[in-house]
C-alpha positions in Angstrom: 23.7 13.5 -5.9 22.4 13.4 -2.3 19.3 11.9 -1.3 18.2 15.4 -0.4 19.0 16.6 -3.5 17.3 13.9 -5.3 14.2 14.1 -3.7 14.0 18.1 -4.1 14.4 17.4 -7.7 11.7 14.8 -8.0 9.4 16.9 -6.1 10.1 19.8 -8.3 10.0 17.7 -11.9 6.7 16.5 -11.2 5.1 19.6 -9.4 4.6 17.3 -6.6 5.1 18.1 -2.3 4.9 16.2 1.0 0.9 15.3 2.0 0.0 15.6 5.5 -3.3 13.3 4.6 -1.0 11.0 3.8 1.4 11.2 7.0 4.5 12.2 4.5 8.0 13.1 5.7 10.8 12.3 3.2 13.6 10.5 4.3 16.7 12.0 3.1 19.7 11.6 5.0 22.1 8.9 3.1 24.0 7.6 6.4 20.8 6.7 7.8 19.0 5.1 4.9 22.8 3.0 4.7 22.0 2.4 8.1 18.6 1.2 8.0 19.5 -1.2 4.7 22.5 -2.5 6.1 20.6 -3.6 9.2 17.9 -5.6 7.5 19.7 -8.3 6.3 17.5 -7.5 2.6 18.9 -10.4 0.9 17.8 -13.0 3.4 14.3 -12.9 2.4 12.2 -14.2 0.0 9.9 -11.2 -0.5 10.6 -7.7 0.9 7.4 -5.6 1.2 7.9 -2.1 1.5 5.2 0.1 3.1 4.7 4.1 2.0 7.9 3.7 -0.2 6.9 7.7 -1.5 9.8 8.7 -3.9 12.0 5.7 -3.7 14.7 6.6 -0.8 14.6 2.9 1.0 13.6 1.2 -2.5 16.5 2.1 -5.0 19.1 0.2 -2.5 16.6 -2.4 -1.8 16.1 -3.0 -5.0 20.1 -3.4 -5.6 19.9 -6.7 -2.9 15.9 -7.7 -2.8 15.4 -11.3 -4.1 11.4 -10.3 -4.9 10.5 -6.2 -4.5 6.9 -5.4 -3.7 6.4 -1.6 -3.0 2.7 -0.8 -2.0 1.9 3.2 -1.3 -1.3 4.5 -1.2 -0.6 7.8 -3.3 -0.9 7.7 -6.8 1.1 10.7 -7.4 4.3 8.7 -5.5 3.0 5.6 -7.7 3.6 7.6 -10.9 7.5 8.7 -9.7 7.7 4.6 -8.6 7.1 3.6 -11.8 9.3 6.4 -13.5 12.2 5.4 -11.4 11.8 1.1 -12.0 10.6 1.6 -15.4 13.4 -0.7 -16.8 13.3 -3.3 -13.9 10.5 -5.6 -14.6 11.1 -7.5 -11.0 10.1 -5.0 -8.9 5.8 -4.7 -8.5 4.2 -1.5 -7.8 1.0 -1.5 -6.2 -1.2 1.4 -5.2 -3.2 0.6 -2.2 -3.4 1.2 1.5 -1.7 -1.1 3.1 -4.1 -1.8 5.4 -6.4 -3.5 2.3 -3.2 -5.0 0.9 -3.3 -9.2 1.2 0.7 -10.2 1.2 -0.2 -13.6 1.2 -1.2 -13.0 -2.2 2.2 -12.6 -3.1 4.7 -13.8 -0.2 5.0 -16.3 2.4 4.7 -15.5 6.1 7.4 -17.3 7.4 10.1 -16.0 4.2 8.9 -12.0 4.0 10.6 -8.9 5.4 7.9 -5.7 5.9 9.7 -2.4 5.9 9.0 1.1 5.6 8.9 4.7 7.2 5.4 4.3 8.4 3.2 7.2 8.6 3.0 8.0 12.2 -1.1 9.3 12.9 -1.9 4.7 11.8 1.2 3.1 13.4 -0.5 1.3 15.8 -2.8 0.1 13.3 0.1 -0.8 10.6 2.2 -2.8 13.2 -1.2 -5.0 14.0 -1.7 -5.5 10.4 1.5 -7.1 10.3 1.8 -9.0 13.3 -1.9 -10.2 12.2 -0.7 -10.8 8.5 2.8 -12.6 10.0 6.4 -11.9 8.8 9.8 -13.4 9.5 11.3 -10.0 10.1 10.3 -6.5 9.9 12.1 -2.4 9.9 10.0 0.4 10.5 10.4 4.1 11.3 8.7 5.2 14.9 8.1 7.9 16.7 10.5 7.9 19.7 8.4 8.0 22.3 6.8 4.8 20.5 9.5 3.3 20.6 9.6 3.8 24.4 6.3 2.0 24.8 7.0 -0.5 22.3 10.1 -1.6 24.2 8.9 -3.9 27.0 10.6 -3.9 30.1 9.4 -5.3 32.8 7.5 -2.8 35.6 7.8 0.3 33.6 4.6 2.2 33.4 4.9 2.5 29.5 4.7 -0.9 28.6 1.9 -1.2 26.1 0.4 -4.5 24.9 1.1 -3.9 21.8 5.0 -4.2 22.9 4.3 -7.4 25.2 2.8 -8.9 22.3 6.0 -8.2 19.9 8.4 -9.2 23.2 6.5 -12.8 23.6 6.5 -13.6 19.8 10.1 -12.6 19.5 13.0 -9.9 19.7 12.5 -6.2 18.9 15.8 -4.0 18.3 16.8 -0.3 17.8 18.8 0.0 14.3 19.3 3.3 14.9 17.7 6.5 16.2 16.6 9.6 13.6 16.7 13.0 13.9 13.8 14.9 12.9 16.5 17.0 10.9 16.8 14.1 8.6 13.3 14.4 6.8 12.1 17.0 4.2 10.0 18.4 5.7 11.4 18.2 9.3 8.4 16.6 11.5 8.0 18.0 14.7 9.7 14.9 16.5 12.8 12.7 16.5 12.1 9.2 15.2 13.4 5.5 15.9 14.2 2.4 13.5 13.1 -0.4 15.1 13.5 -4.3 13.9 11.0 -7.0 14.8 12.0 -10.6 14.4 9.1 -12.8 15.2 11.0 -16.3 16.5 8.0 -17.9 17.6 4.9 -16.1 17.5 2.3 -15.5 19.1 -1.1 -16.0 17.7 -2.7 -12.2 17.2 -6.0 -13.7 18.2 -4.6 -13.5 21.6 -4.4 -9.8 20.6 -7.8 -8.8 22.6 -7.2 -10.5 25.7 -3.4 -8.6 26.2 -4.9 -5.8 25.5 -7.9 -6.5 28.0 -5.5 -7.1 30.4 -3.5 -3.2 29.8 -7.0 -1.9 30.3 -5.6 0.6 32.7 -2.0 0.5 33.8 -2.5 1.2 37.2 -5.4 -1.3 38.0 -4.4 -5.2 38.8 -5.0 -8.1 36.3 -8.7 -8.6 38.3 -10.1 -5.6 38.4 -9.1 -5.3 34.7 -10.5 -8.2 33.5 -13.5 -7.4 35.4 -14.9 -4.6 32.9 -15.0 -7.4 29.8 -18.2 -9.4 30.1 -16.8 -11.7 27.3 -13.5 -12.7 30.3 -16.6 -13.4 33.4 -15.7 -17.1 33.3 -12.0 -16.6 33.0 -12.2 -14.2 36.1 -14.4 -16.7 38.1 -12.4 -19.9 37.4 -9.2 -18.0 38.3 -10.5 -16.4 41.5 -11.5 -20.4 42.5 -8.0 -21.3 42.0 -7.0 -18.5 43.8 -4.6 -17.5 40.9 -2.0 -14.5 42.3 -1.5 -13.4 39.1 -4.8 -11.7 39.7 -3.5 -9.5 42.1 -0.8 -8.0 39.4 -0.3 -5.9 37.1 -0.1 -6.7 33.4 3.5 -4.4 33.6 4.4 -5.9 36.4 4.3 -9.6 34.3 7.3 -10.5 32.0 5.9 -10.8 28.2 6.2 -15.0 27.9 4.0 -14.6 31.8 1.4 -12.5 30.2 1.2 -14.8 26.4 0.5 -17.8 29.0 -2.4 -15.6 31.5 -3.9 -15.0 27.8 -3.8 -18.0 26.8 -5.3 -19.2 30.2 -8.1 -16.9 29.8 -9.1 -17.5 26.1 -9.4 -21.3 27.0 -12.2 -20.3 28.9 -14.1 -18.0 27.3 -14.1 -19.4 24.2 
């Protein structure tokens, strides 16, 4: 039976369909989710958490290689077909929560845990922070293409986001493999990316605010930036006195390891 097959059955056993409150497209192309599992190295970790898991397509081969399976999914009618599907494998949890009130330390390691899922795309932004916040050692997620585009720092392009300098200073972020929108039931309205974070040495996230202080407005230098934050008035003034030329740049403009050392610069300060 093919994942498609299998998740039109599901639906149609338990009277169930895809929420839009809930951000749900079901992934159900098989070369893909071989794709995705092959290229996450599942085995390597500790704990693998897996965010949104809906009706099981990532988490049945994960759970075939997973030392420790957590799946966490914030509907209770995909809980209910979760626990259907593992109801003879004791070593997989189930939890029903948003992620976003979910504690992994409770139940893994930073340093040994792998985050994955096909993340519903209206709270990305907020997911990935969670994350980076929470600390991993690696982590998969499904994207929105154009995210990926301004998640994928490169130095001087106008999309460069701080959330992407943030991931690019704390580590290495890869493309597993691109998605076509024709591989969900039902189709979303765009084409999707897998993307893998590693985190080699990361950045602390309380350095979050100041990166993104310092993306204020693409097109403005690092000064005039900084000048609309009250909180960075000291770190502006100590820099103009050393007559610092990164003022006169633009965050883009800065590779990522540059722009984790301006931040750091500037939280010394105005701490």
């Amino acid at each position: 039976m093919t994942e498609r097959e299998r998740t039109k059955e599901l639906l149609r056993e338990y009277g169930f369909a895809a929420k839009k409150s809930f951000g749900q497209n079901f992934l159900v192309d098989d070369g893909i989710i071989r794709r995705i599992v092959d290229g996450m190295d599942v085995s390597s970790f500790d704990t693998v958490i897996e965010i949104g898991p809906g009706l099981g397509a990532l988490s049945v081969p994960l759970s075939k290689s997973a030392k420790k399976l957590i799946l966490v999914d914030a509907d209770r009618d995909m809980i209910k077909v979760l626990n259907d599907i593992f109801m003879d494998n004791g070593d997989i949890q189930i939890v029903q929560s948003d992620f976003l009130r979910f504690d992994p330390d409770a139940v893994s390691h930073k340093d040994s845990r792998l985050f994955i899922g096909n993340l519903p795309y209206n709270i990305t932004s907020r997911l990935l922070e969670y994350m980076l916040d929470k600390g991993f050692s690696s982590a998969g997620f499904m994207v929105q293409k154009e995210v990926f585009e301004k998640l994928d720092y490169k130095k001087g392009r106008k999309e460069n986001s701080p959330l992407g300098a943030l991931i690019k200073a704390s580590g290495t972020l890869n493309l597993v493999t691109f998605v076509d929108r024709s591989c969900f039931d039902p189709s979303p309205k765009v084409d999707s990316a897998f993307l893998r974070i590693n985190l080699t040495h990361p950045i602390p996230f309380s350095l979050y605010p100041v990166f993104k202080a310092l993306f204020k407005d693409p097109n403005k230098t690092i000064s005039n930036c900084l000048r609309q934050f009250d909180c960075y008035g000291k770190a502006l003034e100590k820099l103009k006195e050393e007559e610092d030329s990164r003022l006169s740049l633009r965050a883009r403009q800065m590779e990522p390891e540059e722009i984790a050392k301006l931040s750091v610069d500037i939280a010394s300060v105005s701490r």
